[in-house]
C-alpha positions as CSV (number, residue, x, y, z in Angstrom):
1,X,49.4,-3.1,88.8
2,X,48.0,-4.7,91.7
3,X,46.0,-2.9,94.4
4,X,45.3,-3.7,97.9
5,X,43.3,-2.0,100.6
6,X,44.3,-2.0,104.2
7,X,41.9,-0.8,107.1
8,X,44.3,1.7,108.8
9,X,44.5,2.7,112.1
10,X,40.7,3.6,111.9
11,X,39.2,-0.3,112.4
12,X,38.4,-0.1,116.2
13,X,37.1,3.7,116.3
14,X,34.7,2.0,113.6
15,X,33.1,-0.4,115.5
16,X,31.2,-2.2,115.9
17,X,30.4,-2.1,111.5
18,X,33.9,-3.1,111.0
19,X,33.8,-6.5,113.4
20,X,32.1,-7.7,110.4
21,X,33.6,-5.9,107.6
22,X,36.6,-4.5,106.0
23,X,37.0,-0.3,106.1
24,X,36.7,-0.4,102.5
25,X,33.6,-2.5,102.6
26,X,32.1,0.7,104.7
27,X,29.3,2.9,102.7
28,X,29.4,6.5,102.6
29,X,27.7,9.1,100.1
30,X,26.3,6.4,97.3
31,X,29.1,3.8,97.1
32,X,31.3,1.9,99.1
33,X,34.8,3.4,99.9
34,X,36.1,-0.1,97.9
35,X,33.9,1.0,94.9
36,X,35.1,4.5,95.1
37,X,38.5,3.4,94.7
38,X,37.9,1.1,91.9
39,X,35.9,3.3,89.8
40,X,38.6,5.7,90.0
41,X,41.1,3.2,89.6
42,X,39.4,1.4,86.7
43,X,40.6,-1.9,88.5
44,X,39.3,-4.4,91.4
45,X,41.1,-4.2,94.4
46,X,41.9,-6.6,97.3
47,X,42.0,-6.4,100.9
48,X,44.3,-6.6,103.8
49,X,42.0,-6.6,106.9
50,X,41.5,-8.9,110.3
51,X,42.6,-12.5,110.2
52,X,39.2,-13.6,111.3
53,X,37.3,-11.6,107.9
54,X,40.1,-12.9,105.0
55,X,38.0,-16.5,104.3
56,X,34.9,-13.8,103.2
57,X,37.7,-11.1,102.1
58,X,40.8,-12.6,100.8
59,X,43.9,-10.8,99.5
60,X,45.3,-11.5,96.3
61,X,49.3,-10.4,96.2
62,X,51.1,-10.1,93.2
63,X,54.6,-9.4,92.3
64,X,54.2,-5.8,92.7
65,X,51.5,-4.3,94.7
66,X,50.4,-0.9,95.7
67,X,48.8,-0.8,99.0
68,X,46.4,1.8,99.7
69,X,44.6,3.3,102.9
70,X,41.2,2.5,103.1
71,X,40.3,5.2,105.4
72,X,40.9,8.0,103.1
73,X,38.5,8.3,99.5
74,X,40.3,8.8,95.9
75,X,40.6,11.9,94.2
76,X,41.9,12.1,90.4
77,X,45.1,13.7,91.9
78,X,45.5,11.5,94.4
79,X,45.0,8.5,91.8
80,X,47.2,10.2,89.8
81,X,50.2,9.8,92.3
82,X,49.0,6.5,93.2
83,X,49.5,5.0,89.6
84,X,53.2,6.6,89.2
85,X,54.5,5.5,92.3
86,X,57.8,3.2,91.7
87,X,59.9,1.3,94.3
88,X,60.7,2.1,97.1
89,X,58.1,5.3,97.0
90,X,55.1,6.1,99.8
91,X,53.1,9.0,99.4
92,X,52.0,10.7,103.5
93,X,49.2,13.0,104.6
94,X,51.0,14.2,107.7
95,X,51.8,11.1,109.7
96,X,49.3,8.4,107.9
97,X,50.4,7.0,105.0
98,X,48.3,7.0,101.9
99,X,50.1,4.6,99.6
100,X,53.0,2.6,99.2
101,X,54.8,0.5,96.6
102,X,55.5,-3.4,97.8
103,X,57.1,-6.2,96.3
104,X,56.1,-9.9,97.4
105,X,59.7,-10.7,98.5
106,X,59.6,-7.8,101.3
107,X,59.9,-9.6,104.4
108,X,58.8,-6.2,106.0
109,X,58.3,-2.4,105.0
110,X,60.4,0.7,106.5
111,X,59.7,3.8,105.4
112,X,62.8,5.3,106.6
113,X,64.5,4.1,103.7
114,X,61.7,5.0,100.7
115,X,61.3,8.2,99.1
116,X,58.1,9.5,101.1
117,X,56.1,12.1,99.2
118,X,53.7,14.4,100.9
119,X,50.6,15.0,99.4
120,X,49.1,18.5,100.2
121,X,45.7,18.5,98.8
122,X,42.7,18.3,101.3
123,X,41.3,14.6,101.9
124,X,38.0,12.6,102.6
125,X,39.0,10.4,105.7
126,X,36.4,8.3,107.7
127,X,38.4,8.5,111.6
128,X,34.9,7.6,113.9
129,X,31.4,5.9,113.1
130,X,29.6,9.1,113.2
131,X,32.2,10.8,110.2
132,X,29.7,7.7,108.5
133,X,26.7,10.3,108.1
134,X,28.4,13.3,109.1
135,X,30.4,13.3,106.2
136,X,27.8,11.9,104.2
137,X,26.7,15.0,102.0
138,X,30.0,15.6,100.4
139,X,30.5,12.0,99.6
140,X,27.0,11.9,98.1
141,X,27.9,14.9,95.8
142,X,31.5,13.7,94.7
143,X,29.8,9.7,94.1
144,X,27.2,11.8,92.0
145,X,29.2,13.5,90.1
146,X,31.7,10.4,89.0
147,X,28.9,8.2,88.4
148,X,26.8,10.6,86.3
149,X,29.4,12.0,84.3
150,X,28.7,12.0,80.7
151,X,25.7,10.0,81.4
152,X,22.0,10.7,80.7
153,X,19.2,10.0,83.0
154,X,15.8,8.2,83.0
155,X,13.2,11.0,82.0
156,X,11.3,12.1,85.5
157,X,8.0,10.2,85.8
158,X,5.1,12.5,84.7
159,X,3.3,13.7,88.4
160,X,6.8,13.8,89.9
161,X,7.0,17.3,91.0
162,X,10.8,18.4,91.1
163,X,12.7,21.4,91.8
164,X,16.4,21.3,90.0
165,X,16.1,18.6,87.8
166,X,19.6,18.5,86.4
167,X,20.8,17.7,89.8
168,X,18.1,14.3,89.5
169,X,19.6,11.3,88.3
170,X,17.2,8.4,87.7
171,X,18.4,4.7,86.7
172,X,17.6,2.1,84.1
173,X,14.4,0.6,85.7
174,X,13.9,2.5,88.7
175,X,10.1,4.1,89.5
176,X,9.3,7.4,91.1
177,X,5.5,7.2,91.7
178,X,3.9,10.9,92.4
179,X,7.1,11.9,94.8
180,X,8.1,15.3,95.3
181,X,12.0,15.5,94.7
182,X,13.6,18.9,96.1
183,X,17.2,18.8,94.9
184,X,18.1,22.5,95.4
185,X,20.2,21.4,98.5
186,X,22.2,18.7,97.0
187,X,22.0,15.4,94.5
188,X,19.3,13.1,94.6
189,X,20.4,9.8,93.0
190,X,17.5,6.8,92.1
191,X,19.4,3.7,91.9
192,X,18.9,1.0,89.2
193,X,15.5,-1.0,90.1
194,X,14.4,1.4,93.0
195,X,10.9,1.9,93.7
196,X,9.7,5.6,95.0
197,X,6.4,5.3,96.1
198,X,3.4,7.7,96.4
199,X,3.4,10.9,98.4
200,X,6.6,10.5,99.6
201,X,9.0,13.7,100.1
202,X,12.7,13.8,99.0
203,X,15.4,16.4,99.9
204,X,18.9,16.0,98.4
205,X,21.5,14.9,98.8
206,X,19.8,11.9,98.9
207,X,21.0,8.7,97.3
208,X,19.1,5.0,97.0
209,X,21.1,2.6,95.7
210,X,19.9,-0.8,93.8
211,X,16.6,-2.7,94.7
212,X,16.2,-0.2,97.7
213,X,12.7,0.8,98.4
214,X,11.3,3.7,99.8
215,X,7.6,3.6,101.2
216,X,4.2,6.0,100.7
217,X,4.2,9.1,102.4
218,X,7.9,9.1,103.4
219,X,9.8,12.1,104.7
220,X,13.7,11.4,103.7
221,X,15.8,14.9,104.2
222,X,19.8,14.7,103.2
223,X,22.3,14.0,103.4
224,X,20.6,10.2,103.5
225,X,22.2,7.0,101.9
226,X,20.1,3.8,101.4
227,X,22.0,1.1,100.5
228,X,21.0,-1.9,97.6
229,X,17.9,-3.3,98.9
230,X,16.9,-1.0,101.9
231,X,13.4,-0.8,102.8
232,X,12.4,2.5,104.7
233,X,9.2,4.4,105.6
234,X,8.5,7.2,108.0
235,X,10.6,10.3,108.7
236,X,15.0,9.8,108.4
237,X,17.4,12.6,108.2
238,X,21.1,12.4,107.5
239,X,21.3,8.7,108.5
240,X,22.6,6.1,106.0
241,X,21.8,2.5,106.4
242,X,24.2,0.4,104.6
243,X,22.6,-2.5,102.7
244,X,19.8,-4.9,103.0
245,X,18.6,-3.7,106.3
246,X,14.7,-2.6,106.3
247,X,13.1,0.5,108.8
248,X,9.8,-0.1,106.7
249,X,7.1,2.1,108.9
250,X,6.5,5.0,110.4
251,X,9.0,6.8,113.3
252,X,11.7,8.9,113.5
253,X,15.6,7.8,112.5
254,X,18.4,11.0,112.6
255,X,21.9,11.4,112.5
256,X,22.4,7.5,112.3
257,X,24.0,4.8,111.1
258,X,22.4,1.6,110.5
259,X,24.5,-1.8,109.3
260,X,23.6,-4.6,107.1
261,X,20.7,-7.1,107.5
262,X,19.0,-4.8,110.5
263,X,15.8,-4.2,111.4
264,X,13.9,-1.4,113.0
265,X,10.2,-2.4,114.1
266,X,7.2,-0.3,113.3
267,X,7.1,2.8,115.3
268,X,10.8,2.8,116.5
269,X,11.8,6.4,117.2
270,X,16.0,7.5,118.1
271,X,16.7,10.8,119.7
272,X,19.2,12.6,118.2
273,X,19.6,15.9,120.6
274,X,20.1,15.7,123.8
275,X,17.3,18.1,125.9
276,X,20.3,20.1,127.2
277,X,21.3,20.5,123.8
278,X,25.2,19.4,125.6
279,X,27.7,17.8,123.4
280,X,27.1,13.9,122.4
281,X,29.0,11.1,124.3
282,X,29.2,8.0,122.3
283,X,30.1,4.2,123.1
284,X,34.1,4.2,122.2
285,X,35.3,0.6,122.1
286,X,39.3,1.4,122.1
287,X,38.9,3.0,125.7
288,X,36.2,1.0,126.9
289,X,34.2,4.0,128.0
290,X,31.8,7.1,127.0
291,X,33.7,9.6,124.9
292,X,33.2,13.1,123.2
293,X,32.1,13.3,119.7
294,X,31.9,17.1,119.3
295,X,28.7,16.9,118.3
296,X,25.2,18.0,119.0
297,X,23.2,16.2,116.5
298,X,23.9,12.2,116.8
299,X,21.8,9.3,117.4
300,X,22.2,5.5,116.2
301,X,24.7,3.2,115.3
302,X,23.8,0.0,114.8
303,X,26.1,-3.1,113.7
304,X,25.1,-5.9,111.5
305,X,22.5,-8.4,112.1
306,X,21.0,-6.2,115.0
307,X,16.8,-6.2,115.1
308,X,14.6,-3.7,117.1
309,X,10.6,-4.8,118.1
310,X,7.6,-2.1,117.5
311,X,8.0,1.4,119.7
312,X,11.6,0.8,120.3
313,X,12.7,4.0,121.8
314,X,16.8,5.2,121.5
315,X,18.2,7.4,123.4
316,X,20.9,9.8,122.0
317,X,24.1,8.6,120.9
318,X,23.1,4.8,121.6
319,X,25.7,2.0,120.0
320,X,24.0,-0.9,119.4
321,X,26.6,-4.0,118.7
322,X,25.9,-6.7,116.0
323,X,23.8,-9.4,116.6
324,X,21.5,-7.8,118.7
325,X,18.1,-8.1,119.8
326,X,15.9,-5.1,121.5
327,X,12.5,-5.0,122.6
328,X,9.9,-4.3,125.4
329,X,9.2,-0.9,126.9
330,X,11.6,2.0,127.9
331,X,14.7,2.7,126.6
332,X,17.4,0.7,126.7
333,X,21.0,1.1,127.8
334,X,23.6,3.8,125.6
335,X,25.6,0.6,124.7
336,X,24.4,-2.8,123.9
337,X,27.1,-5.2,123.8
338,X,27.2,-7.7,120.8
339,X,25.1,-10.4,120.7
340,X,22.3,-9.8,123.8
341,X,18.6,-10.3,124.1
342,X,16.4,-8.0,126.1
343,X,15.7,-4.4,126.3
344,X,15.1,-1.6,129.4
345,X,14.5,-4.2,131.9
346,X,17.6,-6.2,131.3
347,X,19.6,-8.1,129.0
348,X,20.9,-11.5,128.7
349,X,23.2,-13.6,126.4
350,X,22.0,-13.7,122.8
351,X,23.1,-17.5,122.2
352,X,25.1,-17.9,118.3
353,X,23.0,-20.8,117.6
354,X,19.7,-18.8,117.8
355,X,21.7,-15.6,116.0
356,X,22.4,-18.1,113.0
357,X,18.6,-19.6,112.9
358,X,17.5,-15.7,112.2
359,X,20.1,-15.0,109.9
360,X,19.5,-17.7,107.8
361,X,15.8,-17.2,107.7
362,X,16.5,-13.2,106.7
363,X,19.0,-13.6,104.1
364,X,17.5,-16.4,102.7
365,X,14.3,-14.0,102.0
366,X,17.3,-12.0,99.7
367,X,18.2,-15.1,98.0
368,X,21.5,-15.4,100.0
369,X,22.6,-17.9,102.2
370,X,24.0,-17.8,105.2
371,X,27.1,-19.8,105.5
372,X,30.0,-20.7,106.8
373,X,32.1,-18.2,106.0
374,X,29.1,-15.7,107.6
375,X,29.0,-18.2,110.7
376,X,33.1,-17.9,111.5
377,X,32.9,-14.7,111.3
378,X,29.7,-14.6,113.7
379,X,31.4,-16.7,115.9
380,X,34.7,-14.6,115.9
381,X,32.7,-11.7,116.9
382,X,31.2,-13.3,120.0
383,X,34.5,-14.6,121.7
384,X,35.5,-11.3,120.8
385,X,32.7,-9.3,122.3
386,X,32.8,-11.4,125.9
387,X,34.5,-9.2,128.0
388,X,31.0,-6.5,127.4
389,X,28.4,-8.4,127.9
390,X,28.5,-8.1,131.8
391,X,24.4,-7.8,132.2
């Protein structure tokens, strides 16, 4: 069987990380909600997302496909109905659908005339950016406990000093250097090749995926996800940063979520309660204003590509678009369109030409290059972010 993930209704309450990726390409807990469903599924899967992404995401349709939600995380009951469905057969949550049956021949799909089964057990679903780390410690346990499964870990270093070992799961490769690793809350997952470095403190859940990094003397509370080849020092709680983006020195990041191929200067500090202790207003792009979260504890979201200087200061509940470059004193605005240069004492246009230069120098330093498929989509994203970026 073929499978095929669509974004959902959920792409625009996830910007601005999804103006450069898929939903399924979103990480949460250790893996990405694409490698979730294909560990489960013992298959790769394919995408259905915007036009503008396919060149860099492409769909493959068969004969017969299932279609799956993106938004929502696999269960084995869920995969379970997934695998029987037959023609003609969808399987609901309440109004959103989970899965459907297609053929290549269907001009268009109505569900008033398939056979719509209602699933009743409880769900994972990722509806707003902040469900990103919010949601983050029960994805870290369930990613834990699929990937560990009948698996044996890498003996703990001698001079790591651990509470709960059985809930430690080191990697082929990976080094843990003198670290104190405290799992009694939750998981703590060393990824393949990961470096834990001296003196640095570790509460689960906590999970470092691939090449990530973290530096001496680090303070890293859960429920905190560092994607493959994330560098971080300092102090971070329940934040996850989702690959290849680096916050290498001391300062504070909390209740945030960083994109792919950022970087937060030395000292940079986010606020993640207001000093009312009042309810959290974040950026929300579908109504173009300021809306509720219902939380008290948020701080930064950050798309791709964005760069902060040394002693950047963020204020609560700050959206920070892609392509984005902050410094100077102060803090800046609560929403920073998509690509602008500046900081507290004003922004102006961050011009694509000058974005690309950067991004080619960074991801070459990865052994990736930037190209054209990277720039389109780049380029997409600016027309697209116009109508904001009135300084």
């Amino acid at each position: 069987m073929n499978y095929i993930l669509f974004d959902g209704d959920v792409r625009k309450s996830l910007l601005p990380f999804t103006y450069t990726k898929p939903v399924a390409e979103i990480r949460v807990g250790i893996l990405t909600i694409r490698e979730k469903w294909e560990l489960h599924l013992g298959l790769t899967t394919t995408t259905i997302t915007e036009e503008y992404l396919e060149e860099k995401y492409p769909m493959v349709e068969l004969e017969e496909n299932i279609l799956i939600n993106a938004s929502y995380f696999p269960n084995e009951i869920l995969v379970e109905q997934i695998k029987n469905l037959a023609k003609n057969e969808a399987i609901f949550k309440g109004d959103d659908v989970l899965a459907f049956f297609t053929t290549d021949n269907q001009e268009e799909v109505n569900f008033e005339t398939y056979k719509q089964i209602e699933f009743e057990e409880d769900l994972i679903k990722i509806k707003n950016t902040w469900d990103i780390f919010a949601l983050n410690d029960e994805a870290i346990q369930q990613d834990f406990k699929l990937i560990t499964e009948e698996r044996t870990s890498q003996p703990i270093p001698e001079g790591t000093k651990c509470i709960n070992k059985e809930n430690i799961f080191i990697e082929e490769g990976a080094e843990v250097v003198f670290a104190t690793l405290n799992a009694s809350n939750g998981p703590i997952y060393i990824g393949k090749n990961a470096l834990v470095m001296e003196n640095t403190s570790i509460r689960g859940p906590f999970a470092m995926c691939e090449n990530s990094v973290v530096k001496m003397g680090a303070k890293i509370y859960g429920a905190t996800t560092l994607g493959p080849y994330c560098k971080v020092g300092g102090e971070i709680n329940n934040s996850v940063l989702m690959r290849n983006s680096n916050k290498g020195h001391d300062g504070y990041l909390g209740n945030s979520v960083i994109g792919e191929w950022c970087n937060l200067g030395a000292d940079t500090n986010n606020s993640n309660l207001k000093n009312n202790y009042a309810e959290v207003k974040l950026w929300n792009y579908e109504e173009g204003r300021f809306t509720k979260t219902g939380l008290q504890f948020c701080g930064l979201m950050m798309g791709d590509h964005s760069k902060c200087g040394i002693n950047t200061m963020f204020n609560t509940g700050t959206v920070i678009g892609v392509s984005v470059n902050i410094f100077g004193s102060g803090f800046p605005r609560n929403f920073v369109p998509s690509f602008s240069w500046g900081g507290a004492s004003g922004f102006t246009e961050y011009k694509p030409n000058k974005v690309f230069e950067v991004a080619e120098v960074v991801m070459k330093r990865r052994n990736i290059t930037f190209d054209e498929k990277e720039q389109h989509i780049l380029e997409h994203v600016f027309e697209e972010t116009k109508e904001y970026r009135n300084y």
